[in-house]
Backbone bond lengths (Angstrom), bond angles and torsions (degrees), N, CA, C in turn:
res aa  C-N    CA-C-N  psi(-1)  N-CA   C-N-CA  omega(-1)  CA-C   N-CA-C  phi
1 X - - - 1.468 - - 1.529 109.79 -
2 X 1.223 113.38 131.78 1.584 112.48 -176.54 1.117 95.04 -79.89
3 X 1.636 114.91 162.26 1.477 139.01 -173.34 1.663 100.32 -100.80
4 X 1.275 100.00 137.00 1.555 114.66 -156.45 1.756 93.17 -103.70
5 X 1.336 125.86 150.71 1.698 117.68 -178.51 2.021 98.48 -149.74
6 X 0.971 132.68 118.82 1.120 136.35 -172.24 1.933 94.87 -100.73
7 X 1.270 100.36 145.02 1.556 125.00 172.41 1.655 119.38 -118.30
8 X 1.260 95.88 104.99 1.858 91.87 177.45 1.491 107.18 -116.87
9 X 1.126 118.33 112.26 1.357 123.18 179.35 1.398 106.25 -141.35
10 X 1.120 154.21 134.20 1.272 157.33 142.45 1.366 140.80 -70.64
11 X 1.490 89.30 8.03 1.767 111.58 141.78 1.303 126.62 -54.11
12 X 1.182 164.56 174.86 1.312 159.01 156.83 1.310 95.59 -119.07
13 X 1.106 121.39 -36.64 1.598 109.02 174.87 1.144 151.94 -83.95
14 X 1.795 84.27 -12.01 1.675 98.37 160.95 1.430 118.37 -89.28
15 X 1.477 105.26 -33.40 1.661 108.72 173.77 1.692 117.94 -67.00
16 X 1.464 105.36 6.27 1.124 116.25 177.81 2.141 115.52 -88.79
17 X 1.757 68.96 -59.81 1.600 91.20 171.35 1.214 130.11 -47.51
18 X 1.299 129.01 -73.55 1.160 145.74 -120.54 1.576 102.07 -103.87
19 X 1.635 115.62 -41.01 1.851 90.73 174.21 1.032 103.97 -67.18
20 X 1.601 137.32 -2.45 1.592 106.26 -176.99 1.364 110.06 -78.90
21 X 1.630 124.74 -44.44 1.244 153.92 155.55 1.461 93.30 -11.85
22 X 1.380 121.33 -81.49 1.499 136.00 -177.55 1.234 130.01 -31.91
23 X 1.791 95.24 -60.32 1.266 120.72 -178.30 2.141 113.85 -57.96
24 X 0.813 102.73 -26.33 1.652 133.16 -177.21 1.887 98.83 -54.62
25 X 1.466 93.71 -66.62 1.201 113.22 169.67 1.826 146.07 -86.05
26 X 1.297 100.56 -8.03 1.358 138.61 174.55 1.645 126.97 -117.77
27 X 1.228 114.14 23.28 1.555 122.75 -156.35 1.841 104.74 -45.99
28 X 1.099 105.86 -7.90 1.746 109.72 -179.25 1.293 123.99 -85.89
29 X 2.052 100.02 -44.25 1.398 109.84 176.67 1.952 115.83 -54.77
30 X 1.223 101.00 139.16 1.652 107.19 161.27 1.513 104.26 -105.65
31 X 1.543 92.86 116.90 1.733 102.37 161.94 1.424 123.43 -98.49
32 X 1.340 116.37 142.55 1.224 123.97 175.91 1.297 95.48 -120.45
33 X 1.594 108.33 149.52 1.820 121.89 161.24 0.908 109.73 -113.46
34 X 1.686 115.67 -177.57 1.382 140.97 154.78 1.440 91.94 -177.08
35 X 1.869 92.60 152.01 1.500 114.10 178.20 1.704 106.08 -92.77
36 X 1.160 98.74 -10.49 1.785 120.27 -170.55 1.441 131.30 -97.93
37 X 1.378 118.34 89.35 1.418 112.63 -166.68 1.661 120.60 -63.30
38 X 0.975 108.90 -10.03 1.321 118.08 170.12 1.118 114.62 -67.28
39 X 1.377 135.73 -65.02 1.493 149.89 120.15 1.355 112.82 27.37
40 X 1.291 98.69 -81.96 1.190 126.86 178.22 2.249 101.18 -35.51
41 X 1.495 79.16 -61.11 1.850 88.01 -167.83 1.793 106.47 -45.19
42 X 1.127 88.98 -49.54 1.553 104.76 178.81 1.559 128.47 -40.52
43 X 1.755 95.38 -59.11 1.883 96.82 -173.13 1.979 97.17 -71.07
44 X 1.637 125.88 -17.70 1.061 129.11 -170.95 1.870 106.06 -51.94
45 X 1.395 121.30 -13.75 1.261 141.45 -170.54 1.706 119.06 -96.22
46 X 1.776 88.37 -40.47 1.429 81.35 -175.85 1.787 96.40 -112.34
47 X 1.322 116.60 31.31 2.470 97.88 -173.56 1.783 71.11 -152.51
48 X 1.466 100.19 148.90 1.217 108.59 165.88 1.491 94.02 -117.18
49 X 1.784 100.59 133.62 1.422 97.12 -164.76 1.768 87.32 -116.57
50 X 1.673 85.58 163.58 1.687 93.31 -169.32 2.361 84.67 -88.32
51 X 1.204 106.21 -51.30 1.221 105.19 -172.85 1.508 119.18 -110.83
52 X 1.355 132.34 149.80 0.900 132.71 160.34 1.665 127.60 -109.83
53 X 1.598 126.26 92.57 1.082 108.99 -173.23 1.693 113.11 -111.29
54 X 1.741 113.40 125.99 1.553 134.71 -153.93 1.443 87.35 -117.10
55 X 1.731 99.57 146.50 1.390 114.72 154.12 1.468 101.94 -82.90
56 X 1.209 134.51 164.22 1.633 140.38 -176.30 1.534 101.07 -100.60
57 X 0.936 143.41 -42.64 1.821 148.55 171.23 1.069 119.69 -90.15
58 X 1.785 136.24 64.00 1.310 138.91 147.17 1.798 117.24 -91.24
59 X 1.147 97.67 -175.85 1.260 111.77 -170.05 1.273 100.70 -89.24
60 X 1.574 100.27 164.00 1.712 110.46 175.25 2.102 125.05 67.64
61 X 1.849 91.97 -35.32 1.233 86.11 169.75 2.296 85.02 -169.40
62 X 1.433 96.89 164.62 0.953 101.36 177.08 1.867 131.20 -99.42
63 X 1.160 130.31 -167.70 1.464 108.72 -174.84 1.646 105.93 -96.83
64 X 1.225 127.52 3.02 1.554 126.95 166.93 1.827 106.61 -89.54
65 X 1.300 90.70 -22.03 2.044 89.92 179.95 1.339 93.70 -77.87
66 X 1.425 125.08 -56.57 1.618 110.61 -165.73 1.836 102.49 -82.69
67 X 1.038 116.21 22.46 1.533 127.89 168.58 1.410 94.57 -80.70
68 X 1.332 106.72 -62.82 1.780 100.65 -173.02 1.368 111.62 -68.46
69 X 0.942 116.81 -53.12 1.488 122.94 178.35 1.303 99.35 -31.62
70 X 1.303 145.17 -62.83 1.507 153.09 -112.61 1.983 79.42 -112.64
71 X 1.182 120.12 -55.07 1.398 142.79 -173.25 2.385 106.13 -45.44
72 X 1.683 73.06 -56.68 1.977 97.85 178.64 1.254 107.89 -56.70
73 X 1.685 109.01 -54.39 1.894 117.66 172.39 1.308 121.69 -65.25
74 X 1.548 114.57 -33.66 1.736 106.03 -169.74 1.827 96.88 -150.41
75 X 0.816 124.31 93.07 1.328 122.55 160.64 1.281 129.50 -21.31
76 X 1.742 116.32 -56.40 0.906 148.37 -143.04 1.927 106.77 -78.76
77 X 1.936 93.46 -40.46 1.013 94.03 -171.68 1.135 139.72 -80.81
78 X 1.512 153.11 133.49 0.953 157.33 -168.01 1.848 123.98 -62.12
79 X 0.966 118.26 127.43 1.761 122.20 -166.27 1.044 107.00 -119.18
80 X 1.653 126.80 112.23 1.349 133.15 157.09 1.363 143.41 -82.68
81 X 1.336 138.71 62.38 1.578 118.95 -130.94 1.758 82.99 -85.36
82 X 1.757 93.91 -178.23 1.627 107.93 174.91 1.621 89.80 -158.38
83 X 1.397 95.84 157.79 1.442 113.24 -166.74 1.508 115.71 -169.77
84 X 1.028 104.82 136.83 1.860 109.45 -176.73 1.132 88.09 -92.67
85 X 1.591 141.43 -2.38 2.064 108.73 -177.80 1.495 88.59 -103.40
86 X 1.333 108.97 137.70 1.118 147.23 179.11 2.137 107.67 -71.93
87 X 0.791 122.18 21.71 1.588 150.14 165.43 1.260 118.81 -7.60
88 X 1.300 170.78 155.94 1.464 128.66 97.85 1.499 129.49 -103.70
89 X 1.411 96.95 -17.71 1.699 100.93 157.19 1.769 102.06 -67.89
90 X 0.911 128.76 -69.31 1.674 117.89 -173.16 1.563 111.49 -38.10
91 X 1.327 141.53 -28.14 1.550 149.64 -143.31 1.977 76.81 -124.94
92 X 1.280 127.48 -24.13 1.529 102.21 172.81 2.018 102.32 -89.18
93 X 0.863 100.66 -41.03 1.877 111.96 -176.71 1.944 82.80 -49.06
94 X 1.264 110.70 -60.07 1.673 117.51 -165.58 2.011 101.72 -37.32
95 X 1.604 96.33 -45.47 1.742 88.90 -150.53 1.403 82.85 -102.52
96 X 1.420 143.08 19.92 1.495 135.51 -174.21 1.663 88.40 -98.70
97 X 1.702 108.53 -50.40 1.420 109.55 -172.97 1.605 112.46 -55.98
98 X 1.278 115.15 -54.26 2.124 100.98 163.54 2.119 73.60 165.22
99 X 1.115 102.28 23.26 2.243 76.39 172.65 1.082 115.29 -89.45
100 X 1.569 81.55 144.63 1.922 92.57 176.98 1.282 125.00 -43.58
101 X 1.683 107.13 -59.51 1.461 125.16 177.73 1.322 123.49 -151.87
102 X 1.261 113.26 140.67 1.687 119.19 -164.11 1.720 90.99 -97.38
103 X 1.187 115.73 110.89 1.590 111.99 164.59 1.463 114.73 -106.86
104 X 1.435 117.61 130.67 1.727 129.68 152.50 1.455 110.32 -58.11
105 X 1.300 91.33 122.39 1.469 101.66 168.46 1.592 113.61 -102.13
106 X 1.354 130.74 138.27 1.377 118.01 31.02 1.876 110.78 -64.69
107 X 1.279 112.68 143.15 1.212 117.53 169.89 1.540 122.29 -79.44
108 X 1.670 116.28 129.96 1.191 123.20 -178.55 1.123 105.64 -95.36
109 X 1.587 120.40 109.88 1.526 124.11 -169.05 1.411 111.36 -51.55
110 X 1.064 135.81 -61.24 1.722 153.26 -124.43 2.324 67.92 -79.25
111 X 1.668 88.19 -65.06 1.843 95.83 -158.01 1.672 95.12 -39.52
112 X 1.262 127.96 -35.63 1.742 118.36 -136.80 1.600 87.31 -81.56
113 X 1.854 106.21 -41.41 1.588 103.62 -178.04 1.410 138.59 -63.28
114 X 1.565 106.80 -18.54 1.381 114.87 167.10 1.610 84.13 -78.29
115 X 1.030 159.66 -36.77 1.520 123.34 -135.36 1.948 89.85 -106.38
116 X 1.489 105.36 -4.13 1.287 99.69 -176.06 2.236 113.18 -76.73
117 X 1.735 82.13 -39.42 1.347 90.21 -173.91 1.622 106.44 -72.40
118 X 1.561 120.74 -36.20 1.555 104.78 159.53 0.934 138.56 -38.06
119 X 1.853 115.05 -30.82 1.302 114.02 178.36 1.304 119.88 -103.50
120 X 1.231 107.15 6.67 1.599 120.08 -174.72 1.979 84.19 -87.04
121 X 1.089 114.09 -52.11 1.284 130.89 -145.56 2.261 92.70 -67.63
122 X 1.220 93.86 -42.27 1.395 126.08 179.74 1.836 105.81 -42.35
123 X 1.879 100.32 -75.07 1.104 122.11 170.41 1.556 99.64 -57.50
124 X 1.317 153.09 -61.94 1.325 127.67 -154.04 1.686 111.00 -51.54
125 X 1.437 102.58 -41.81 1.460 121.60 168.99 1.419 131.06 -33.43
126 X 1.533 103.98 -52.24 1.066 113.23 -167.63 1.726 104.15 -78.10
127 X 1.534 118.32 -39.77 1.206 122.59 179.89 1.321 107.68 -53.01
128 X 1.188 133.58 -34.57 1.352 139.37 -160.11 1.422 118.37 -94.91
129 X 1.710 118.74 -34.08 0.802 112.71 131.96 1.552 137.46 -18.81
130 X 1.550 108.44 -82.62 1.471 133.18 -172.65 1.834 112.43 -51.45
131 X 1.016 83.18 -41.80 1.506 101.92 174.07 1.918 115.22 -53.80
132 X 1.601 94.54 -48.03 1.658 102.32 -176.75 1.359 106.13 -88.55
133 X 1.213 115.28 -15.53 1.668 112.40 -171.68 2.470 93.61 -87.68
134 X 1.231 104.73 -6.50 1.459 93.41 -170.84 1.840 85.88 -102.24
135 X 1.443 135.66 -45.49 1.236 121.91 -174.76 1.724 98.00 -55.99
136 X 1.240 118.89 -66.72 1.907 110.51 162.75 1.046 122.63 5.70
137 X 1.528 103.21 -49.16 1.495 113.63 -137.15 1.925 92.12 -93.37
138 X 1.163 103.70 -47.44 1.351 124.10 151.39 1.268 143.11 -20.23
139 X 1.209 90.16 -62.43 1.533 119.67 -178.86 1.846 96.89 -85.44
140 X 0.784 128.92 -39.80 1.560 130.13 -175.02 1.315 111.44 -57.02
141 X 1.745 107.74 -39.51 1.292 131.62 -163.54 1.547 109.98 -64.30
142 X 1.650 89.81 -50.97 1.571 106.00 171.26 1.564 119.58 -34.24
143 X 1.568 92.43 -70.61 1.358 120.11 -172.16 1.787 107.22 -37.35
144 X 1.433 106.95 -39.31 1.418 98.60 -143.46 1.649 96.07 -95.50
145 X 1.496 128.24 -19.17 1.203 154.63 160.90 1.504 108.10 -41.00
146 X 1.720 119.01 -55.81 0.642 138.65 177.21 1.744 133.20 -52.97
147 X 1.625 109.18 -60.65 1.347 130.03 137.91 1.293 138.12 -29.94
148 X 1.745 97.04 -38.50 1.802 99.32 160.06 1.233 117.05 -83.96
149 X 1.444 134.03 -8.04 1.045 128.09 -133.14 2.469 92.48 -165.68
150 X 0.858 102.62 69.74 1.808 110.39 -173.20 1.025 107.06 -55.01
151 X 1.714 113.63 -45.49 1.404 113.83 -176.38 1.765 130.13 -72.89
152 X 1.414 93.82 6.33 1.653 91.86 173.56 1.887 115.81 -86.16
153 X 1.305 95.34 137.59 1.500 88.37 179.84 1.975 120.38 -49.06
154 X 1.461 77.99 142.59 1.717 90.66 -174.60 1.756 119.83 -109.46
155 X 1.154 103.39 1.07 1.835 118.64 171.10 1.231 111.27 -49.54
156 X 1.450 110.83 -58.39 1.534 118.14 -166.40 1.555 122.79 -74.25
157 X 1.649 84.34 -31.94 2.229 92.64 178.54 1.597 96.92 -83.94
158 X 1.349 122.81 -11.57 1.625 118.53 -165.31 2.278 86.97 -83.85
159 X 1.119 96.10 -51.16 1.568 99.05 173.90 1.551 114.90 -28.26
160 X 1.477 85.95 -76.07 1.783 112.24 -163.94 1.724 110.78 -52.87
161 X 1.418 95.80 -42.00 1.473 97.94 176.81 1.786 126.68 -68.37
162 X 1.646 101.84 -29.51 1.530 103.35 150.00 1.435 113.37 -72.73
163 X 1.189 157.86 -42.80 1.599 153.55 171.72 1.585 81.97 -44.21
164 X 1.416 126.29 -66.94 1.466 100.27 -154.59 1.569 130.16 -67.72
165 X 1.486 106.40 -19.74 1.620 127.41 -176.98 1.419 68.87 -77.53
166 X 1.456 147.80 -97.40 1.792 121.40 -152.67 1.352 119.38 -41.04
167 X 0.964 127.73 -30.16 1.444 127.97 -168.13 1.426 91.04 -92.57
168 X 1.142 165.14 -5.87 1.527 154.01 -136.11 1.950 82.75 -130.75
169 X 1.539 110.31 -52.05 1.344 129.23 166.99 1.645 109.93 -27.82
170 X 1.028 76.62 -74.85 1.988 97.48 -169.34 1.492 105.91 -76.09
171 X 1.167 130.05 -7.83 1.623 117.45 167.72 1.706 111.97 -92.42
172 X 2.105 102.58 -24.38 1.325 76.47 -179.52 1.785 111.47 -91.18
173 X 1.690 121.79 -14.48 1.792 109.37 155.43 1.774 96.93 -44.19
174 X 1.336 136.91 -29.95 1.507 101.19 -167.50 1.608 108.05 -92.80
175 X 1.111 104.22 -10.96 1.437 97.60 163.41 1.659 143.60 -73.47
176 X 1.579 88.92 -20.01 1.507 127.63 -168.88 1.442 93.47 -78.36
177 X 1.729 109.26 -52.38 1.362 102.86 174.46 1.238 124.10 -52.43
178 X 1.301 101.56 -65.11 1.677 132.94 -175.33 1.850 109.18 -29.11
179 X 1.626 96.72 -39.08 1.756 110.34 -179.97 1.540 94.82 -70.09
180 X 1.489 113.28 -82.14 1.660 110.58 -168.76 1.752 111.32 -41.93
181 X 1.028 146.06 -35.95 1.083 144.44 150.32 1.410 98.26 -36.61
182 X 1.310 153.06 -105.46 0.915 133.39 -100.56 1.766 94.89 -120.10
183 X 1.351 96.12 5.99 1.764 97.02 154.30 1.648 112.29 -89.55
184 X 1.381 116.10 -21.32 1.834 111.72 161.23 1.075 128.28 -72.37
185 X 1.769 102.49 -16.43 1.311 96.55 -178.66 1.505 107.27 -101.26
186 X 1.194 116.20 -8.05 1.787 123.49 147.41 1.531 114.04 -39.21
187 X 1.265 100.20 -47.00 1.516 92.67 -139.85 1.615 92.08 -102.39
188 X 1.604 117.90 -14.35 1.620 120.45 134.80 1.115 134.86 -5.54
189 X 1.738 88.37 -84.39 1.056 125.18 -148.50 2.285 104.02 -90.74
190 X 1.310 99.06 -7.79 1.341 126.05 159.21 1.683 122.41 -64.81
191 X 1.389 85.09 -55.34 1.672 94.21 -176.47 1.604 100.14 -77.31
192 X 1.412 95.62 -31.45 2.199 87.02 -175.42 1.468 88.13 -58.60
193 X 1.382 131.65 -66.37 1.743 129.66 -162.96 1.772 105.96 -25.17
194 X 1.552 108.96 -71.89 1.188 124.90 162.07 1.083 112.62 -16.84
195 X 1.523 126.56 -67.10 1.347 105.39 -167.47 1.695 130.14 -103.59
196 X 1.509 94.56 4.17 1.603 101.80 166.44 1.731 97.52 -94.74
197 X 1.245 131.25 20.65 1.578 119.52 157.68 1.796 109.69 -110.93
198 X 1.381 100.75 -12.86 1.214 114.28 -173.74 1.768 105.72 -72.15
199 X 1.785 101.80 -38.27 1.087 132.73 -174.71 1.675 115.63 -67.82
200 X 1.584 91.47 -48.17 1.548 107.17 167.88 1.699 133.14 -52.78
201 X 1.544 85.94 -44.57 1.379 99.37 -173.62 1.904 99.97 -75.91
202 X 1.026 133.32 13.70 1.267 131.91 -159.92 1.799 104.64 -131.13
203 X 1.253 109.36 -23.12 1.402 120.88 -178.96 1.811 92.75 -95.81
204 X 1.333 111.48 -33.08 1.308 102.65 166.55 1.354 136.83 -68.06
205 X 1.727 103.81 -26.45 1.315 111.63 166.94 1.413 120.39 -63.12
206 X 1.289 97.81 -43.87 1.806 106.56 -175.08 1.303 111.73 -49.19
207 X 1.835 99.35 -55.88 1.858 116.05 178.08 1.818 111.07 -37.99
208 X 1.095 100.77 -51.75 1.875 118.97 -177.28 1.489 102.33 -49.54
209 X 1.645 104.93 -58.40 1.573 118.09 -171.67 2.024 105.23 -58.05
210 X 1.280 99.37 -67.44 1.332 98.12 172.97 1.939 119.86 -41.40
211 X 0.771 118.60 -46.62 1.206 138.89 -157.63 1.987 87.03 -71.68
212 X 1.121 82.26 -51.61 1.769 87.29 -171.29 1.653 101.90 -71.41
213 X 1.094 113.51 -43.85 1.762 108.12 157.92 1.181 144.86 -40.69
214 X 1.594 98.38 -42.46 1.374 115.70 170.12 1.860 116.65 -59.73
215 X 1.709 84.71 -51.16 1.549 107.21 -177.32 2.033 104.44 -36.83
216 X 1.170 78.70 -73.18 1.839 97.91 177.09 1.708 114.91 -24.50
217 X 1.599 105.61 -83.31 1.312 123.91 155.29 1.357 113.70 -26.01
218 X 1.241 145.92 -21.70 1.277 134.91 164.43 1.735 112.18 -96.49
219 X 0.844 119.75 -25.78 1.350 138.37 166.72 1.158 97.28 -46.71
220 X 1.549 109.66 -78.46 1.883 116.13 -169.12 1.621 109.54 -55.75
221 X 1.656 124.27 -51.60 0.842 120.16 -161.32 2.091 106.12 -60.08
222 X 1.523 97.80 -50.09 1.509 98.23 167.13 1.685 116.38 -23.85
C-alpha cells in the first residue's frame, strides 16, 4: 500500500510546486493538497495519512491547532510544520504539541525528503505497534475469561496465542529494520547538514568577496 502524505499550505504556489519536487524523489509517496485548513480537518476523517505536512501561518486556524487536531484524529500520524519566522519559542510549542519536525522555509528539498521518509518510517511504526498492543489487548481478554471460567474451550486461544508469539516475532525484525533504516538515514541526512553548511560557508565567502568588490569600486569611482 503506498504511503499517503497530505499538504496544507495556503500558498498556491507552493501547493503547486512542491509534490512535483517530491514526487521526483519519492515516486511511492501519494500527495494530496488543499489551500484550506478546514479541508484539511475534514479529509483527516476519511484518508489515514502516513504524513502531515502544514504551513504554520494560515487563516482561520494555525499549523499547531491543526497539529492537535491531526494528533486528536490519528496518533499515529506524523506532522511536519514549515514556517518562514525564524522562532524558537514557536518551534518549542511545535515539538511540545507531538511534531515531527519544525522546518524554515525556504524549503531545502533533498533536507525535507529525508525528514519525510523518517516520518513515514516513524508512522509505519507506530501503526504496528498499535496494532499489536490491540491483538494483546485481545488476547489478554481471552486469557482472563478463561481463568474465570476452565471449562471454556482452550484449542482456539492455545492457537491464537502461538499466531501472536509469531507475529510479536516478526514485528519486532520490523522494527529492528525500521531502526537501521532510519539510523542511515540519520547519518544521510547528517552528511547532507554537512554539506549544505559547507555550502553555506562558501556562498558566504563569495557574499564577503563581492561585498569587498563593491566596497573598492566605489572607492575608485569616487
Amino acid at each position: 500500500m503506498r504511503p499517503t502524505a497530505l499538504l496544507v499550505d495556503d500558498d498556491s504556489t507552493t501547493v503547486a510546486a512542491l509534490p512535483n519536487a517530491l514526487q521526483c524523489r519519492l515516486p511511492r509517496l501519494r500527495i494530496e493538497t488543499t489551500t484550506n485548513v478546514v479541508d484539511a480537518v475534514s479529509r483527516l476523517d476519511r484518508v489515514s495519512y502516513g504524513v502531515v505536512l502544514a504551513d504554520y501561518r494560515m487563516p482561520r486556524m494555525d499549523g499547531i491547532s491543526l497539529l492537535r487536531e491531526v494528533k486528536r484524529r490519528s496518533p499515529e500520524t506524523s506532522v511536519i510544520l514549515m514556517t518562514g519566522t525564524n522562532d524558537a519559542v514557536l518551534e518549542a510549542q511545535a515539538f511540545e504539541a507531538g511534531a515531527f519536525d519544525f522546518l524554515p522555509k525556504p524549503l531545502d528539498r533533498d533536507d525535507l525528503t529525508t525528514t519525510i521518509q523518517l516520518a513515514l518510517c516513524a508512522y509505519s511504526l507506530q501503526r504496528d505497534l498499535k496494532a499489536w498492543q490491540e491483538r494483546s489487548r485481545r488476547y489478554s481478554e481471552r486469557l482472563r475469561r478463561l481463568r474465570k471460567d476452565p471449562g471454556l474451550p482452550t484449542s482456539d486461544f492455545k492457537e491464537r496465542l502461538a499466531q501472536l508469539a509469531e507475529e510479536v516475532s516478526v514485528v519486532n525484525d520490523g522494527v529492528h529494520a525500521t531502526v537501521m533504516q532510519c539510523r542511515a538515514l540519520t547519518k544521510r541526512s547528517e552528511a547532507l547538514f554537512q554539506e549544505i553548511r559547507n555550502k553555506l560557508q562558501s556562498v558566504h565567502r563569495i557574499a564577503q568577496q563581492r561585498s569587498r568588490e563593491r566596497f573598492v569600486r566605489r572607492l575608485l569611482l569616487d
